[in-house]
Predicted model as a PDB file, atoms N, CA, C, CB and O in Angstrom, pLDDT in the B-factor column:
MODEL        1                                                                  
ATOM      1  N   UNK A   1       0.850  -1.168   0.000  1.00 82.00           N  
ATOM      2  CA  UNK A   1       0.000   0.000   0.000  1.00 82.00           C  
ATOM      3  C   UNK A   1       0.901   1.239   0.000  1.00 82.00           C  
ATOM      4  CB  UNK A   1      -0.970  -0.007   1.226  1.00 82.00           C  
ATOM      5  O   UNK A   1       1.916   1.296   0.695  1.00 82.00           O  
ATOM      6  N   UNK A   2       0.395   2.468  -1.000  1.00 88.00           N  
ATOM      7  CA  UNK A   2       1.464   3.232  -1.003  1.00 88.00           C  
ATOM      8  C   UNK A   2       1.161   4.557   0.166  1.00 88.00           C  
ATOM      9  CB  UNK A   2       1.712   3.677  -2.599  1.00 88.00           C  
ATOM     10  O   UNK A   2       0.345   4.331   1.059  1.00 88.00           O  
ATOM     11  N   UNK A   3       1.705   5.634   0.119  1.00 90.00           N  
ATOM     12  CA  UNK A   3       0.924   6.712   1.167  1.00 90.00           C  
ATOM     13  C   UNK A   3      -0.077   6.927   0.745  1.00 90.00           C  
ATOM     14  CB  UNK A   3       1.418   8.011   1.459  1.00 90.00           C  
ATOM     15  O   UNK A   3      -1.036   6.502   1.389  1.00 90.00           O  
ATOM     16  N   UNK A   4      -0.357   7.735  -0.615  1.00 91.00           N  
ATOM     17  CA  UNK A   4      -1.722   7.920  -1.007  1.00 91.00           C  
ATOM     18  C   UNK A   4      -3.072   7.219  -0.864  1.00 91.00           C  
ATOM     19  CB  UNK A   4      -1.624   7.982  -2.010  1.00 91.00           C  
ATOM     20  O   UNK A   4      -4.201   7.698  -0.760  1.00 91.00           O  
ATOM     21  N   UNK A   5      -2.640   5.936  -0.889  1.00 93.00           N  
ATOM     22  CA  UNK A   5      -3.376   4.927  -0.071  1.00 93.00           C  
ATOM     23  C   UNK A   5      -4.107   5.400   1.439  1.00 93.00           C  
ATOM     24  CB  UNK A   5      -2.285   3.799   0.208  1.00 93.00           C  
ATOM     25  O   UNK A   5      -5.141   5.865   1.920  1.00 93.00           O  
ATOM     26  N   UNK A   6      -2.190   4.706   1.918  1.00 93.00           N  
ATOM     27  CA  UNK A   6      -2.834   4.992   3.290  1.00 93.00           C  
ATOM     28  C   UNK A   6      -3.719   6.124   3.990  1.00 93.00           C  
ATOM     29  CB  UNK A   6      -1.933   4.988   3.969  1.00 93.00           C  
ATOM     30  O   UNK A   6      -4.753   5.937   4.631  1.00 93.00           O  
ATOM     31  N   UNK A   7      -3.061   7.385   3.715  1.00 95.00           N  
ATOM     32  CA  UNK A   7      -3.639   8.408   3.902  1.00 95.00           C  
ATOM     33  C   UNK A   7      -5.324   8.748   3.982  1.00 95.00           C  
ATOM     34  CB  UNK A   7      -3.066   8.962   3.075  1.00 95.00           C  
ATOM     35  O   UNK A   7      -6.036   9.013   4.951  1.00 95.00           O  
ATOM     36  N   UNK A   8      -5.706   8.587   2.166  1.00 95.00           N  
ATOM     37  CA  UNK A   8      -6.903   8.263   2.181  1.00 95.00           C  
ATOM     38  C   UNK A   8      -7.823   7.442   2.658  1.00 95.00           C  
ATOM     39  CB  UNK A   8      -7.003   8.199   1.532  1.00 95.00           C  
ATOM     40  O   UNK A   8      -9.005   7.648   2.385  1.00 95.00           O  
ATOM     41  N   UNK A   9      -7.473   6.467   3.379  1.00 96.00           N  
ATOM     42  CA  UNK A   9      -8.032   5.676   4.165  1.00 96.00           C  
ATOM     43  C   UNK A   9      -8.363   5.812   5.396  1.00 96.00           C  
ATOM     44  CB  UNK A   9      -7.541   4.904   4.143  1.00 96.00           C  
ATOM     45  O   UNK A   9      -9.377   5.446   5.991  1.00 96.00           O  
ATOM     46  N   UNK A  10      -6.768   6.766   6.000  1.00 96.00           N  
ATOM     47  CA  UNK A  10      -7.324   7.172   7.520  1.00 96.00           C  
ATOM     48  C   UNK A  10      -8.388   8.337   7.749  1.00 96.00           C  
ATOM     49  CB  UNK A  10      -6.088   7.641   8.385  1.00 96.00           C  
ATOM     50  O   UNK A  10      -9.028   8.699   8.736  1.00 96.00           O  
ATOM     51  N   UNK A  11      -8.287   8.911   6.020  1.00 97.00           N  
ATOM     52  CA  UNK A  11      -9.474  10.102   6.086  1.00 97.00           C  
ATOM     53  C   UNK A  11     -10.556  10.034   6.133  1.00 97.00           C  
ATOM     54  CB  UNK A  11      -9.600  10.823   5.299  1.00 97.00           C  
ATOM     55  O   UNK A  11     -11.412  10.743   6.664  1.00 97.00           O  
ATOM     56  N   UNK A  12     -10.606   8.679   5.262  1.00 97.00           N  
ATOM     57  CA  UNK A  12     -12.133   8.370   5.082  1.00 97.00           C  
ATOM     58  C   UNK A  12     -12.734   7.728   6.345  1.00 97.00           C  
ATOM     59  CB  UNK A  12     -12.380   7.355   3.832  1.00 97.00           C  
ATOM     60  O   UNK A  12     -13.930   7.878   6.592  1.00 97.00           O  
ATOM     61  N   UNK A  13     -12.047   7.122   7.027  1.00 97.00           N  
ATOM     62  CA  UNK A  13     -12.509   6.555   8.560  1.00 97.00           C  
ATOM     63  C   UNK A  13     -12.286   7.062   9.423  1.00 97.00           C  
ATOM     64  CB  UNK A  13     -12.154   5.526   9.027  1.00 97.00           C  
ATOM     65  O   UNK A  13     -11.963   6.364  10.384  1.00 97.00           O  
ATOM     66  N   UNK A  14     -12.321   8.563   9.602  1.00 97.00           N  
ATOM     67  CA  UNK A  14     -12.300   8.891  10.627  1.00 97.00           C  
ATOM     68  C   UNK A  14     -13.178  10.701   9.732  1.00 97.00           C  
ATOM     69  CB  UNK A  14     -10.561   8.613  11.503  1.00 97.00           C  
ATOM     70  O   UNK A  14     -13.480  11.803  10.190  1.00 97.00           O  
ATOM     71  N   UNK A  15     -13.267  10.009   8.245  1.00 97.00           N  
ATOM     72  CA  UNK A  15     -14.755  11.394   7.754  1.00 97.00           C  
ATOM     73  C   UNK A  15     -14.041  12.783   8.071  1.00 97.00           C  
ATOM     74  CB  UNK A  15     -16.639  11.358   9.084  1.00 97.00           C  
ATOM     75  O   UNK A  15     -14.582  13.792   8.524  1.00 97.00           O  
ATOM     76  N   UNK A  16     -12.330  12.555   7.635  1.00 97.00           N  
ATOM     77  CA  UNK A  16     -11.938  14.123   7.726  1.00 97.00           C  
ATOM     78  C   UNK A  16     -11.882  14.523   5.788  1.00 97.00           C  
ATOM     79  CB  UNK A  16      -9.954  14.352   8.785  1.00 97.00           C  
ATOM     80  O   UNK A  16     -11.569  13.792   4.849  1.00 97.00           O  
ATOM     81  N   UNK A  17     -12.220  15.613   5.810  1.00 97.00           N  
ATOM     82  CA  UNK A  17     -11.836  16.151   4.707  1.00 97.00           C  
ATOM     83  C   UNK A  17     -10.255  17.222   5.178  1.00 97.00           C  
ATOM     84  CB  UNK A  17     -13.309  16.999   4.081  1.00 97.00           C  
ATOM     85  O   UNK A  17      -9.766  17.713   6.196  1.00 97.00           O  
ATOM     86  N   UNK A  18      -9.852  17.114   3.219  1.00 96.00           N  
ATOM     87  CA  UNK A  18      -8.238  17.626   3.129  1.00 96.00           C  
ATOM     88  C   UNK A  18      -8.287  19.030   4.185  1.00 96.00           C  
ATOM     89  CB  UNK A  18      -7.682  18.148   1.172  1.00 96.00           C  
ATOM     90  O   UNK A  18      -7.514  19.432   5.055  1.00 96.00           O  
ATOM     91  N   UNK A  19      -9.114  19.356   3.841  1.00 96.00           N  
ATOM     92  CA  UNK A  19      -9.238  20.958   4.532  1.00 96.00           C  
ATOM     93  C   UNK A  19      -9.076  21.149   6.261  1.00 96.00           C  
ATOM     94  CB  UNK A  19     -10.935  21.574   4.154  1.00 96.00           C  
ATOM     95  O   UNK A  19      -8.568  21.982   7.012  1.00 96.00           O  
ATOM     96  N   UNK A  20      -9.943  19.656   6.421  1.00 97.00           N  
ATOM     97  CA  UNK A  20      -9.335  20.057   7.656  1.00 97.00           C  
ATOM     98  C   UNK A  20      -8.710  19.132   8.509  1.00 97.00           C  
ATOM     99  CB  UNK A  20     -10.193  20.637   8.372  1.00 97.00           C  
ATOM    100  O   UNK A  20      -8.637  19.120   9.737  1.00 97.00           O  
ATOM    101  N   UNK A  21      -8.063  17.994   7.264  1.00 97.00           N  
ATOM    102  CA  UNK A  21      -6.305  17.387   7.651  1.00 97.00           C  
ATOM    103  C   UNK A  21      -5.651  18.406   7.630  1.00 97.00           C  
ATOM    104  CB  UNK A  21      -5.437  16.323   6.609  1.00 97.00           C  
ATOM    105  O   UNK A  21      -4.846  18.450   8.560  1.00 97.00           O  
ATOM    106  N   UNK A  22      -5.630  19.662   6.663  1.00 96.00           N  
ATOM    107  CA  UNK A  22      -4.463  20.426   6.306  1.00 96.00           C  
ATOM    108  C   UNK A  22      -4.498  21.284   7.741  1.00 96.00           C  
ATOM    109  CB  UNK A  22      -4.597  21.365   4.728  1.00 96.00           C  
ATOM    110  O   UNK A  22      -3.497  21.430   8.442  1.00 96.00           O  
ATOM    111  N   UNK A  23      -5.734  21.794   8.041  1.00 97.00           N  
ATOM    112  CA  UNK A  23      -5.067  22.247   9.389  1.00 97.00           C  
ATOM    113  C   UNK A  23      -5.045  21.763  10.686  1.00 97.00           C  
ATOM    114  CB  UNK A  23      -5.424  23.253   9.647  1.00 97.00           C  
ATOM    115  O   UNK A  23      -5.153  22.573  11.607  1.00 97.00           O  
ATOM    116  N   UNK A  24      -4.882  20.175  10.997  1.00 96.00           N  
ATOM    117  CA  UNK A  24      -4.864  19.351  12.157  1.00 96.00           C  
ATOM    118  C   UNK A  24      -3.013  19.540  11.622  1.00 96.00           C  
ATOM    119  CB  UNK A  24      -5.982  17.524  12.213  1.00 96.00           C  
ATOM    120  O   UNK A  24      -2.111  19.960  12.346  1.00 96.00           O  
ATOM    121  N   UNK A  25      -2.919  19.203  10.555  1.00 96.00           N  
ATOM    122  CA  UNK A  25      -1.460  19.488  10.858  1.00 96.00           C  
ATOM    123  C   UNK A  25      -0.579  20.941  10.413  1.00 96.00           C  
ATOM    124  CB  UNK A  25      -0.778  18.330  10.182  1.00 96.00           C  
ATOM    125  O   UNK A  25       0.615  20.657  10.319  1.00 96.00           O  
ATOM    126  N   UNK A  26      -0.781  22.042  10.191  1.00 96.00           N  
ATOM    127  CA  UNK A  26      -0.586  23.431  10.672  1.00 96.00           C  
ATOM    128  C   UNK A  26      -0.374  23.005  12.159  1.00 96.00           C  
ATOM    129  CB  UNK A  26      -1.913  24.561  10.361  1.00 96.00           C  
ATOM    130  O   UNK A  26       0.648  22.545  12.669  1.00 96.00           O  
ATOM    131  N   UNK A  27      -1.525  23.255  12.705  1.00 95.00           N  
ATOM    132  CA  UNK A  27      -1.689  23.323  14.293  1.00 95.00           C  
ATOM    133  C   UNK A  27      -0.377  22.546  14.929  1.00 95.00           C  
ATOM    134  CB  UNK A  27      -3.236  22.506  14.829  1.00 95.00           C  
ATOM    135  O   UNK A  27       0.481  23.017  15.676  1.00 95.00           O  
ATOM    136  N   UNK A  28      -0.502  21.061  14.337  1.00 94.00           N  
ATOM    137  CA  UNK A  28       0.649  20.219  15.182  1.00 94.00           C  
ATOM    138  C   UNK A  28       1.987  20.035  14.569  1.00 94.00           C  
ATOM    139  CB  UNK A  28       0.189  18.771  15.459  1.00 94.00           C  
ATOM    140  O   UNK A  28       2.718  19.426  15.350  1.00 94.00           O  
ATOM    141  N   UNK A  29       2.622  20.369  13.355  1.00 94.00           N  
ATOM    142  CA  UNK A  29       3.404  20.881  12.457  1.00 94.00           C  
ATOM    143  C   UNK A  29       4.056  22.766  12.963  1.00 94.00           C  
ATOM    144  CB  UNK A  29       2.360  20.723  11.009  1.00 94.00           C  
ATOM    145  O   UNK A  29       5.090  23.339  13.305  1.00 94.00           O  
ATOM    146  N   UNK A  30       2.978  22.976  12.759  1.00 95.00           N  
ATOM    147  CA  UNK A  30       3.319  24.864  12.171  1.00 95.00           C  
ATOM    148  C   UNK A  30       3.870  24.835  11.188  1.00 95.00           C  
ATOM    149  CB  UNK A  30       4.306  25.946  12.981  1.00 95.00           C  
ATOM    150  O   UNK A  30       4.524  25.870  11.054  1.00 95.00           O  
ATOM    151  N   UNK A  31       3.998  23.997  10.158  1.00 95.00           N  
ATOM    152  CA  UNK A  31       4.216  23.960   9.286  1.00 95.00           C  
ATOM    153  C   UNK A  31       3.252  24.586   7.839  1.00 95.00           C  
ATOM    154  CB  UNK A  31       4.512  22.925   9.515  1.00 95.00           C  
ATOM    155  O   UNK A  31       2.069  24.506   8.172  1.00 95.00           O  
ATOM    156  N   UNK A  32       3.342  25.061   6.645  1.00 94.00           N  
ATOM    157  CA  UNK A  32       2.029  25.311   6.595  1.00 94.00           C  
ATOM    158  C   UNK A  32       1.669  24.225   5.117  1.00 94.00           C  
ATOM    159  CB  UNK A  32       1.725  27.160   6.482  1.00 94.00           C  
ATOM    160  O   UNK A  32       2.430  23.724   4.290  1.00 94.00           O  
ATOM    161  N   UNK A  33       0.196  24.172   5.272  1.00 95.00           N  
ATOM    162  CA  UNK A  33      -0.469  22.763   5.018  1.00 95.00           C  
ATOM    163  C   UNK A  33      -1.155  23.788   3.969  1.00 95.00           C  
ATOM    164  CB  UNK A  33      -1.489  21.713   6.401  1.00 95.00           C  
ATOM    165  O   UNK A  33      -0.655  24.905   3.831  1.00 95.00           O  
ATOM    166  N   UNK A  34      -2.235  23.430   3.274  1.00 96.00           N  
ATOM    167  CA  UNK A  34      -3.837  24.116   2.719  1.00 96.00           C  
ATOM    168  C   UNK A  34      -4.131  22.955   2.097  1.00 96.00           C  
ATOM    169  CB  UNK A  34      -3.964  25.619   1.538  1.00 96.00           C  
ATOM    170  O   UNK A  34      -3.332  22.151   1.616  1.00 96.00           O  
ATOM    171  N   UNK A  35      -5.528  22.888   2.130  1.00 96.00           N  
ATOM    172  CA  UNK A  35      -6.395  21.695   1.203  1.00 96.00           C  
ATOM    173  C   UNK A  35      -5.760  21.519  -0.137  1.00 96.00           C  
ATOM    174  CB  UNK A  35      -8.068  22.132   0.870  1.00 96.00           C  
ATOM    175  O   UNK A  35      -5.438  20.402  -0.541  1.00 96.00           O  
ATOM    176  N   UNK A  36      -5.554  22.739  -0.911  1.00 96.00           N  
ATOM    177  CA  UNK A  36      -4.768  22.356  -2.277  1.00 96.00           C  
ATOM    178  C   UNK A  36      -3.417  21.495  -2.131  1.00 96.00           C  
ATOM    179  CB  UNK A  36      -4.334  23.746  -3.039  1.00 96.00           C  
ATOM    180  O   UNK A  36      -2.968  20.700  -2.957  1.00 96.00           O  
ATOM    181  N   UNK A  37      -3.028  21.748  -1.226  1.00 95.00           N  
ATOM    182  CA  UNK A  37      -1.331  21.094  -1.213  1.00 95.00           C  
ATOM    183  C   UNK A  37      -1.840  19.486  -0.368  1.00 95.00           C  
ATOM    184  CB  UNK A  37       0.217  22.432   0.120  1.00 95.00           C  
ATOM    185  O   UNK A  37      -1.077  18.521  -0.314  1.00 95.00           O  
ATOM    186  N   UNK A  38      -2.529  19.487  -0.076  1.00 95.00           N  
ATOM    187  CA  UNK A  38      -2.832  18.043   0.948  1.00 95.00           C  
ATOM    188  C   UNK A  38      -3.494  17.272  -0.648  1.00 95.00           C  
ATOM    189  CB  UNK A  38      -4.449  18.315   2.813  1.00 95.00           C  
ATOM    190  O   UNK A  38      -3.368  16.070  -0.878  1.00 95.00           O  
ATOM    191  N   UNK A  39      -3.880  17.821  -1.184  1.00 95.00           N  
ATOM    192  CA  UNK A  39      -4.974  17.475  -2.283  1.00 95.00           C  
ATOM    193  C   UNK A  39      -3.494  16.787  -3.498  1.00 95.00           C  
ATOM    194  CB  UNK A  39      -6.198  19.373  -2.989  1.00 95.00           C  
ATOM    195  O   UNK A  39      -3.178  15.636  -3.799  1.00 95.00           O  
ATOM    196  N   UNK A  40      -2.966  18.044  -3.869  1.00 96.00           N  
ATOM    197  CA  UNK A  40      -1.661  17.708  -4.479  1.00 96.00           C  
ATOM    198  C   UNK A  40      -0.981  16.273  -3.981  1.00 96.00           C  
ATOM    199  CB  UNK A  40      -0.680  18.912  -4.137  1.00 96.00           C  
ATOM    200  O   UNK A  40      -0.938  15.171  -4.527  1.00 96.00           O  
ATOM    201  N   UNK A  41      -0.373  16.851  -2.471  1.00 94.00           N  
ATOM    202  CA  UNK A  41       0.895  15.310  -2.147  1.00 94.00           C  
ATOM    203  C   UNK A  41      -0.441  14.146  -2.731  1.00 94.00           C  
ATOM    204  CB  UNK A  41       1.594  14.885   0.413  1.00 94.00           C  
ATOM    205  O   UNK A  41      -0.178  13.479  -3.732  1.00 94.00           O  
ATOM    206  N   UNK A  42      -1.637  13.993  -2.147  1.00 93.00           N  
ATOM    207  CA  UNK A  42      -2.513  12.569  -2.063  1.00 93.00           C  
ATOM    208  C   UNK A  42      -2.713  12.117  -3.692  1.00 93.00           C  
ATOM    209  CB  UNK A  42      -4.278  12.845  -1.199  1.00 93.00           C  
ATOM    210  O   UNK A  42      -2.818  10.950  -4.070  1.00 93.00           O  
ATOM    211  N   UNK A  43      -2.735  13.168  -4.455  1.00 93.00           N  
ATOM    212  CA  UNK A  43      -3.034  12.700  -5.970  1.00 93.00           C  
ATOM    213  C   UNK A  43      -1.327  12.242  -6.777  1.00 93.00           C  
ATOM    214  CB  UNK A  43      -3.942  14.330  -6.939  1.00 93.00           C  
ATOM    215  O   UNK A  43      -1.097  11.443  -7.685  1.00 93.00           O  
ATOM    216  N   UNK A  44      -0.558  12.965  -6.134  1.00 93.00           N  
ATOM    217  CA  UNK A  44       0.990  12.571  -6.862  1.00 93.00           C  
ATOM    218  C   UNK A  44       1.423  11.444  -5.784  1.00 93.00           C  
ATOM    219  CB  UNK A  44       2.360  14.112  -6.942  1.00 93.00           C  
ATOM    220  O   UNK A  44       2.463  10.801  -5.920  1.00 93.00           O  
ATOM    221  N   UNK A  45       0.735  11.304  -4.946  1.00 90.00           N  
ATOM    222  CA  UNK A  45       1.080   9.915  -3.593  1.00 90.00           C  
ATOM    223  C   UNK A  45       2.504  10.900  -3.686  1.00 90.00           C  
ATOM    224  CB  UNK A  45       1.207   7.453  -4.125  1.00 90.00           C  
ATOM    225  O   UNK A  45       3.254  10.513  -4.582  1.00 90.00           O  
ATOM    226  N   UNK A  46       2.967  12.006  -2.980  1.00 92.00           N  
ATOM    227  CA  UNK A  46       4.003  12.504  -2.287  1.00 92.00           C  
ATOM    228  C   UNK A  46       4.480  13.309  -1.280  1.00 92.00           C  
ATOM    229  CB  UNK A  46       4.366  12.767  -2.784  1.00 92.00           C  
ATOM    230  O   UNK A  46       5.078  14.384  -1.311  1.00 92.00           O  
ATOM    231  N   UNK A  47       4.027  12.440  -0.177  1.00 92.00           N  
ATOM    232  CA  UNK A  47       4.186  12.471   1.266  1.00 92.00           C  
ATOM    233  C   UNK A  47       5.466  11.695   1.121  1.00 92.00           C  
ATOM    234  CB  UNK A  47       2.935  11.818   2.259  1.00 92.00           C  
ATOM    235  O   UNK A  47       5.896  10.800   0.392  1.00 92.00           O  
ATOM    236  N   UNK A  48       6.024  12.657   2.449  1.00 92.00           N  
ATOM    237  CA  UNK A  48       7.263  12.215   3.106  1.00 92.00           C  
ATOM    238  C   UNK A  48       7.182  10.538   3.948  1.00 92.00           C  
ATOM    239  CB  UNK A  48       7.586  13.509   4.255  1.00 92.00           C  
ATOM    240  O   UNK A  48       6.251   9.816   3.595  1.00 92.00           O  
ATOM    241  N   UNK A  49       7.931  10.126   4.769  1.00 92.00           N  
ATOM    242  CA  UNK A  49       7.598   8.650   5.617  1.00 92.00           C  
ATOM    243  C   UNK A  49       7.068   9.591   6.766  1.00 92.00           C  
ATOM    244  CB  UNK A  49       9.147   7.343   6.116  1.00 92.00           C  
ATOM    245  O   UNK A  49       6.016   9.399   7.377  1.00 92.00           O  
ATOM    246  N   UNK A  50       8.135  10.863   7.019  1.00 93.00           N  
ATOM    247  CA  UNK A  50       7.584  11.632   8.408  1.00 93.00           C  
ATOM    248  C   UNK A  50       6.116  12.354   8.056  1.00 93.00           C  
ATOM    249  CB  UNK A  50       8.807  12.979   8.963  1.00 93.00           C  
ATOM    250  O   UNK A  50       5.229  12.231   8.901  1.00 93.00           O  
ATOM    251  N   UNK A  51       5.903  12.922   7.131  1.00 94.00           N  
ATOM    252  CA  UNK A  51       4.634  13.417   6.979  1.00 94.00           C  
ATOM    253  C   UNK A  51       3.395  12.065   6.966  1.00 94.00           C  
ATOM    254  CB  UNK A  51       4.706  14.328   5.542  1.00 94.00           C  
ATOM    255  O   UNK A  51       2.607  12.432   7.838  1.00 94.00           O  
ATOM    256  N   UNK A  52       2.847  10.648   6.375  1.00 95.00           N  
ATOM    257  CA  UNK A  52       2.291   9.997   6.682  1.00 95.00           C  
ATOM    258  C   UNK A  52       2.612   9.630   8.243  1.00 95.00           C  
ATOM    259  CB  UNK A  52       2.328   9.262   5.773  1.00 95.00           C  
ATOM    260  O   UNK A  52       1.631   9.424   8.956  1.00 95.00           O  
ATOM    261  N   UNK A  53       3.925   9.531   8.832  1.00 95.00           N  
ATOM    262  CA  UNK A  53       3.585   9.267  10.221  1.00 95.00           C  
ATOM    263  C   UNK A  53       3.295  10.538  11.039  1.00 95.00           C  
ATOM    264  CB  UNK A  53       4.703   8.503  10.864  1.00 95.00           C  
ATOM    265  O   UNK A  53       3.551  10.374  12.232  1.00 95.00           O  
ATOM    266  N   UNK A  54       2.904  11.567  10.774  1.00 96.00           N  
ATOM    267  CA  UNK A  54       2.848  12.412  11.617  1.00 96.00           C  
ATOM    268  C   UNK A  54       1.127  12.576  11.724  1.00 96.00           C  
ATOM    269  CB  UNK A  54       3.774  13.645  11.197  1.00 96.00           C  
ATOM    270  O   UNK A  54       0.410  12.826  12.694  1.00 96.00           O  
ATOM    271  N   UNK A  55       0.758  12.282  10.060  1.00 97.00           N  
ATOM    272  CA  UNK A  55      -1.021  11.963   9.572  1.00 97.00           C  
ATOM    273  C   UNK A  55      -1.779  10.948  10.620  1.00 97.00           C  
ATOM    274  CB  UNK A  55      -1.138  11.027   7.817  1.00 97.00           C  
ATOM    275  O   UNK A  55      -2.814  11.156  11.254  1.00 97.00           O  
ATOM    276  N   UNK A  56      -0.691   9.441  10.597  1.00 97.00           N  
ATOM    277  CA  UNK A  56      -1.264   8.485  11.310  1.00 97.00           C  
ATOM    278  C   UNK A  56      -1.415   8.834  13.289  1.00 97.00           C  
ATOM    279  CB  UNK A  56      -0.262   7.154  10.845  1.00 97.00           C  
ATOM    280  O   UNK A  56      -2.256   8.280  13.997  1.00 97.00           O  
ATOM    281  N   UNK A  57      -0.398   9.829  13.786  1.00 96.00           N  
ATOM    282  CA  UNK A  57      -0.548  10.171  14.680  1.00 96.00           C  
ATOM    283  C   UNK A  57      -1.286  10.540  15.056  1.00 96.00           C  
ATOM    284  CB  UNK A  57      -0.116  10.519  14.870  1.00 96.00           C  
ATOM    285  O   UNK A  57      -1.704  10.152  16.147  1.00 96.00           O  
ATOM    286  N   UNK A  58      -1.889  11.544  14.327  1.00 96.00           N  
ATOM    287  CA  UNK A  58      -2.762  12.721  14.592  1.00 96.00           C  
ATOM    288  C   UNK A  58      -3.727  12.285  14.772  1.00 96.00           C  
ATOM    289  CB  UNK A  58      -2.927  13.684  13.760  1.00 96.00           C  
ATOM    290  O   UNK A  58      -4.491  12.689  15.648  1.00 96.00           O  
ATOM    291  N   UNK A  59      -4.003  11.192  13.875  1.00 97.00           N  
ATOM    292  CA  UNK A  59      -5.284  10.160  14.093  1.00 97.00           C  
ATOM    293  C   UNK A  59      -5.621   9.125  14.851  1.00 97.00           C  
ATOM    294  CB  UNK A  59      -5.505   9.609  13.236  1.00 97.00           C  
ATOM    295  O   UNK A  59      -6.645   8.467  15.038  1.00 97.00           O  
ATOM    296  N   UNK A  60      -4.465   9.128  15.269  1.00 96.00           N  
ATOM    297  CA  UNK A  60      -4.808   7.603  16.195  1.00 96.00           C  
ATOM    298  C   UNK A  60      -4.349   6.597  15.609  1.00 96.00           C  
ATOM    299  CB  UNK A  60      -6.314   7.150  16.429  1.00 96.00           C  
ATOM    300  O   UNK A  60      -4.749   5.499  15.997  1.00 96.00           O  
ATOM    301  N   UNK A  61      -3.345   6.668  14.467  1.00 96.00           N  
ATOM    302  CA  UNK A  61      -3.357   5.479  13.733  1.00 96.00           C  
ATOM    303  C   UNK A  61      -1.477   5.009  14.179  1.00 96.00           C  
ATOM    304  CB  UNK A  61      -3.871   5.858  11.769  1.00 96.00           C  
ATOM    305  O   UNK A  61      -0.554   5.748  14.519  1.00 96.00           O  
ATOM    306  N   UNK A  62      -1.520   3.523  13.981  1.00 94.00           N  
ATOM    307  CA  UNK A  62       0.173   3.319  14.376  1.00 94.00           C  
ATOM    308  C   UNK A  62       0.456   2.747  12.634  1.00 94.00           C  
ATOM    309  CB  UNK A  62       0.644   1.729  16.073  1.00 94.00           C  
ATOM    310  O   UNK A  62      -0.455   2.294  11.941  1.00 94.00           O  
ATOM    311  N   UNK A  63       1.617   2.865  12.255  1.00 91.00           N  
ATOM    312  CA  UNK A  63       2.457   2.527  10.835  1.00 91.00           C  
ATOM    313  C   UNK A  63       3.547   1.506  11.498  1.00 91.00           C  
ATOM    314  CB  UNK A  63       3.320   4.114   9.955  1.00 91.00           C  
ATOM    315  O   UNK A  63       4.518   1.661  12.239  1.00 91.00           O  
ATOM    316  N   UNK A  64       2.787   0.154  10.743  1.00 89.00           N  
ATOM    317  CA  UNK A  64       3.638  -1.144  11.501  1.00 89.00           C  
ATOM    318  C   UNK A  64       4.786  -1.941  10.037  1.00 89.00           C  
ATOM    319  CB  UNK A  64       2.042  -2.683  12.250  1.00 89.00           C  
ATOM    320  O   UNK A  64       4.142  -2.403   9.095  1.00 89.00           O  
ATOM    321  N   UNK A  65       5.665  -1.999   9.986  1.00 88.00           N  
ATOM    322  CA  UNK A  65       6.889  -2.595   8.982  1.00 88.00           C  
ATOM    323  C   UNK A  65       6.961  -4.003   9.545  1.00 88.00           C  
ATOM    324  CB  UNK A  65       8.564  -1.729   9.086  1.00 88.00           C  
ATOM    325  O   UNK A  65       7.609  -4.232  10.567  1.00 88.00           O  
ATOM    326  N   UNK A  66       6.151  -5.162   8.737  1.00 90.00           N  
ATOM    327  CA  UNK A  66       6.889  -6.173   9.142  1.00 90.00           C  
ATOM    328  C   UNK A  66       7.511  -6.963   8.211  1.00 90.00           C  
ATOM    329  CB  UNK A  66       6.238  -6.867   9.849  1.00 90.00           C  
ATOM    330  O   UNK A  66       7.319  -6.716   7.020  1.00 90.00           O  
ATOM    331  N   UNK A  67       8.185  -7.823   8.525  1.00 92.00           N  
ATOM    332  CA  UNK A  67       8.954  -8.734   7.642  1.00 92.00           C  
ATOM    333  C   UNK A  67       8.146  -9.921   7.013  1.00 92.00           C  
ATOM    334  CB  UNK A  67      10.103  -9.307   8.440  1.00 92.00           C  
ATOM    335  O   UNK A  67       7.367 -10.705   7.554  1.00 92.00           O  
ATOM    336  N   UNK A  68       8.528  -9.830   5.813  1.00 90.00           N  
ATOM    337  CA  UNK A  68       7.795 -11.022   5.003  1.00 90.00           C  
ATOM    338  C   UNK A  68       8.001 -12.444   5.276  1.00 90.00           C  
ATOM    339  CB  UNK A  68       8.129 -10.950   3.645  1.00 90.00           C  
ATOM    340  O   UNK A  68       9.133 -12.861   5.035  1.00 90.00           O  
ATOM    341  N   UNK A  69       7.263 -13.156   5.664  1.00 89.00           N  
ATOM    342  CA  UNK A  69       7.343 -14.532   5.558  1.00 89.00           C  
ATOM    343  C   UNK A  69       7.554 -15.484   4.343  1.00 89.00           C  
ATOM    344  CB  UNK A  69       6.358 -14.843   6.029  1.00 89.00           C  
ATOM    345  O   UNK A  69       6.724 -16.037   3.622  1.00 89.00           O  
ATOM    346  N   UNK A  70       8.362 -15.498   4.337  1.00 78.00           N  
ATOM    347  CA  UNK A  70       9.306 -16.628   2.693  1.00 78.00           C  
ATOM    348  C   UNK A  70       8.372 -18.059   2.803  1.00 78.00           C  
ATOM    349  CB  UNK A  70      11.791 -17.331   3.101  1.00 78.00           C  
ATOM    350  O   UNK A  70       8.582 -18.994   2.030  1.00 78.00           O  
TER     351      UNK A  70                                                      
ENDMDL                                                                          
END                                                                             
């Protein structure tokens, strides 16, 4: 699953729109966000690893890496 994926998924289950992901993370960032640029990274899938984990935080969500079973 790629970010764009993920992302959209934690949005849709938890019924946030970009507008106001973009400013859950302003607020916890200060970084600055806007619906167009949240809209942008999710359609080019180009989020950082720290920007999806900072998304999954915000939400409640954990980003787990495991190893493949051969």
């Amino acid at each position: 699953m790629n970010s764009k994926e993920q992302v959209k998924i934690m949005m849709m289950r938890e019924r946030l729109t970009a507008k106001a992901l973009a400013q859950l993370l302003v607020e916890k960032t200060g970084k600055h966000y806007t619906q167009q640029s949240l809209l942008h990274k999710i359609s080019l899938s180009s989020f950082r690893y720290d920007e999806v984990k900072t998304i999954a935080d915000l939400l409640g969500y954990e980003i787990e890496i495991n190893k493949k079973s051969n």
